[in-house]
Structures are given as structure tokens and as C-alpha cells.
C-alpha positions as CSV (number, residue, x, y, z in Angstrom):
1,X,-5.6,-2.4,-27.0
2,X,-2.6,-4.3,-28.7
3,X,-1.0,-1.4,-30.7
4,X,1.0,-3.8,-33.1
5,X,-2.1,-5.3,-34.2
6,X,-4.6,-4.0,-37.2
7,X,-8.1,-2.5,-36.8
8,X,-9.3,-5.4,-38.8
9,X,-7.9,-8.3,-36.5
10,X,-9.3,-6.5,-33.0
11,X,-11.9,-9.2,-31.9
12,X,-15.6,-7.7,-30.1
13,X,-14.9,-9.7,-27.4
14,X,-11.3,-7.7,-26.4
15,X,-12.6,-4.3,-27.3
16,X,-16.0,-4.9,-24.7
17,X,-12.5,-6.1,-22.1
18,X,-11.1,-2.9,-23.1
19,X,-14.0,-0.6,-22.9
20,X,-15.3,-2.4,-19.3
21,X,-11.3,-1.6,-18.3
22,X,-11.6,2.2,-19.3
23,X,-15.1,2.4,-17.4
24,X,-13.4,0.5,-14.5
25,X,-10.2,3.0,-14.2
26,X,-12.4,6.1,-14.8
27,X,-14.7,5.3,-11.9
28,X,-11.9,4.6,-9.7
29,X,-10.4,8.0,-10.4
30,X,-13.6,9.5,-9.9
31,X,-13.6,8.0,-6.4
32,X,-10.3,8.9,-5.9
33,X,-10.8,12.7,-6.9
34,X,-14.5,12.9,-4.4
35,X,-12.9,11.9,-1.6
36,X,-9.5,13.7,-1.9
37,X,-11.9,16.9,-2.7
38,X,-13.5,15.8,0.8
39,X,-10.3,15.9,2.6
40,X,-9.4,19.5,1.4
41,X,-12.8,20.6,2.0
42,X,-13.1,19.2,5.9
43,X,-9.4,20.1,6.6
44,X,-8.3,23.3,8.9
45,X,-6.7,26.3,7.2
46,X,-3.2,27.0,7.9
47,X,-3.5,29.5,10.0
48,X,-5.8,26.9,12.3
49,X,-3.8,24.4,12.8
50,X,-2.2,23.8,15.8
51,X,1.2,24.7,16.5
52,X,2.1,23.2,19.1
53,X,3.6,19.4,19.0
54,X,0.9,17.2,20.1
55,X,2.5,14.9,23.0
56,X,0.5,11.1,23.4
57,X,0.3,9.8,26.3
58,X,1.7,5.9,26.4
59,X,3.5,4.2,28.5
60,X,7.2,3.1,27.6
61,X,8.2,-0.8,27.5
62,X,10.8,-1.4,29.7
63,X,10.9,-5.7,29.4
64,X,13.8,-7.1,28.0
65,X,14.3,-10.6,26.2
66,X,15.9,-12.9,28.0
67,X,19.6,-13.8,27.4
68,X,20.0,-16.9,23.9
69,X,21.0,-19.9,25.1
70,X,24.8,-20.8,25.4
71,X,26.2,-23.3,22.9
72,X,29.6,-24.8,23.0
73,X,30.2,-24.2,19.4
74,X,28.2,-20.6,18.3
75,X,26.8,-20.9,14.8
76,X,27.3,-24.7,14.5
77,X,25.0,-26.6,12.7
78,X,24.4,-30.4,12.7
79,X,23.2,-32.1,9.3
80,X,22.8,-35.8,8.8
81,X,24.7,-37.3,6.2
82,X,23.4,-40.5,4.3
């Protein structure tokens, strides 16, 4: 689908890659569009739904890391020289 090319130069072999790409994309968007139209069909109205926050109940981490190493010269780093 080159548009700076001419009718006449278009091989069969890139117009079947084009064509296979449009079938491709146009599934996928049907897909897309069935199961979005499945969401809005199985969701609540608006006056269902809950209003009220919804509290989950899990337990809080309370470890710490343990303290980094002391160094006598902080951010020093050694290289070997040849």
C-alpha cells in the first residue's frame, strides 16, 4: 500500500500481504467490538452498583530491610588500571 508508487508497479505478491493485513485488522476489531459489547451487556446499571467503598481484607507488611553496609569511603569505587 506504498502511496508514492504507481498502480502499474504494485506486485500480486504485496497486494495478497496487503489484503491478508486488512482481513487481519478487521477481525481483530471485530473481536474487540463482541467482547466490549459483552462487558456492557453483563455489567450493572448505575443505579445497581454499589455505593459503598469496598474494603479488602489483607494484612499490612510490617518487615523492614536491614541497614547497607558501612563503607569507609561512601560511593567509592575501585577500578583496576593496566
Amino acid at each position: 500500500m506504498s502511496c508514492d508508487r504507481e498502480p502499474g508497479e504494485l506486485s500480486g505478491e504485496d497486494l495478497r500481504w496487503d489484503a491478508q493485513w486488512l482481513e487481519a485488522t478487521l477481525a481483530g476489531r471485530d473481536g474487540y467490538v463482541a467482547a466490549l459489547d459483552d462487558l456492557l451487556r453483563t455489567m450493572p446499571a448505575l443505579d445497581q452498583r454499589p455505593t459503598h467503598q469496598v474494603q479488602f481484607d489483607q494484612p499490612k507488611i510490617t518487615a523492614t530491610a536491614p541497614p547497607a553496609p558501612a563503607t569507609s569511603r561512601a560511593g567509592a569505587v575501585r577500578t583496576h588500571r593496566p
